[in-house]
C-alpha positions in Angstrom: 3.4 13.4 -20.1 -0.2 11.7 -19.6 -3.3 13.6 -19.9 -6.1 13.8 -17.3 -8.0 10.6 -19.1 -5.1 8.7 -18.8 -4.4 9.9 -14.6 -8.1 9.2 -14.4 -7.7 5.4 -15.3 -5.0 5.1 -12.1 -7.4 3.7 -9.1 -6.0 4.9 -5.8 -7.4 4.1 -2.6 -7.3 4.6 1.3 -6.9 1.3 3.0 -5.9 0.4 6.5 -3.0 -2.3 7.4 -5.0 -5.1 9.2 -1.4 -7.7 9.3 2.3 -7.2 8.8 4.4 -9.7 8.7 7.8 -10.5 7.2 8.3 -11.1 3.3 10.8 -13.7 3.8 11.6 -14.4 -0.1 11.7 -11.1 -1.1 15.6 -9.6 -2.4 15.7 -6.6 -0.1 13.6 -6.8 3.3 10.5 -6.2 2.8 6.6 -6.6 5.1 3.9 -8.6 3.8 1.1 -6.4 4.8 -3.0 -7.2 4.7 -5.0 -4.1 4.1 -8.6 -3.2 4.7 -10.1 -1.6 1.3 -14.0 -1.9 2.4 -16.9 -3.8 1.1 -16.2 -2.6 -2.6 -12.5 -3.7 -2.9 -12.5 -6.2 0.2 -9.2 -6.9 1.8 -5.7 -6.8 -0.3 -2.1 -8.0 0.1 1.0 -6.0 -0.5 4.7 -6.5 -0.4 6.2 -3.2 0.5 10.1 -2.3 1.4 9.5 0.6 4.3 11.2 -1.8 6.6 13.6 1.1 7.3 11.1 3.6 8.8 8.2 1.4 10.2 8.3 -1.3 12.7 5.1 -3.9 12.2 3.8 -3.1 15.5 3.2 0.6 14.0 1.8 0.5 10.9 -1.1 -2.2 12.3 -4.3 0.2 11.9 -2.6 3.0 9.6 -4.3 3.8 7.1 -2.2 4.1 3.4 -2.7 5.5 0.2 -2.9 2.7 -2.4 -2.9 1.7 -6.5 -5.6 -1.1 -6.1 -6.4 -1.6 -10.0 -2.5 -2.6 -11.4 -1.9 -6.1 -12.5 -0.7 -8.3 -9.3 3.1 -9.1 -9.2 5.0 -11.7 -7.2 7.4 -10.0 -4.8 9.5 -13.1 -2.9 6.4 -15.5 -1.7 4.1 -12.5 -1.4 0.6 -11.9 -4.4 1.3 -8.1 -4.3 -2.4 -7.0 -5.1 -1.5 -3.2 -4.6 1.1 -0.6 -5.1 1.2 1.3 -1.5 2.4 5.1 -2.4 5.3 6.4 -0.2 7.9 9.2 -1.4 11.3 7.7 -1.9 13.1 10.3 0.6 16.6 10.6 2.0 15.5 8.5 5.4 13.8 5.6 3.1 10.5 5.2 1.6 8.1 7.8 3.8 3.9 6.4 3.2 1.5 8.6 1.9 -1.2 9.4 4.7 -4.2 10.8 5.1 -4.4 13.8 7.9 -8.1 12.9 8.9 -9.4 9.3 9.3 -11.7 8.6 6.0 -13.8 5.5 5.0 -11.5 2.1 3.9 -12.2 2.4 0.1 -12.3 6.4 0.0 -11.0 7.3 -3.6 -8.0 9.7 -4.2 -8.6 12.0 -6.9 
């Protein structure tokens, strides 16, 4: 278990998808997606494998729920900036979302 200090340190973010595109290199298919975090945070990329539930054409202008302050990885040919949060459900990986259109940069708490 962590503590509430610890949860506090986790920076998680509403951004919207500006691009999708295909991540090419990566082992299982995955989208290359640009997202919109505001002035504070700027724009981001992300790999992210929801290719089963989510056409590109779809998620442009949806806004996610997003880790923004974990330690890039490489995912294929993609500079994954930030960890998009999804529930890993029966029908694939299903995106967090907000149910009211907020501010890009809007912290989750």
């Amino acid at each position: 278990m962590i503590n509430v200090d610890e949860f506090d340190k986790v920076d998680m973010r509403v951004g919207t998808i500006i691009d999708v595109g295909e991540n090419k290199k990566a082992r299982k298919p995955a989208y290359k997606l640009t997202i919109d975090f505001g002035e504070e945070i700027g724009i981001k990329t992300s790999s992210a494998q929801i290719t089963e539930l989510y056409a590109p054409e779809e998620l442009i202008g949806k806004q996610v729920v997003c880790c923004v302050n974990l330690t890039p990885m490489h995912i294929g040919s993609v500079k994954s900036e930030v960890r998009i949060l999804g529930s890993e459900s029966k029908q694939g990986v299903v995106l967090l979302q907000m149910t009211e259109k907020v501010e890009n940069g809007d912290r989750i708490f």
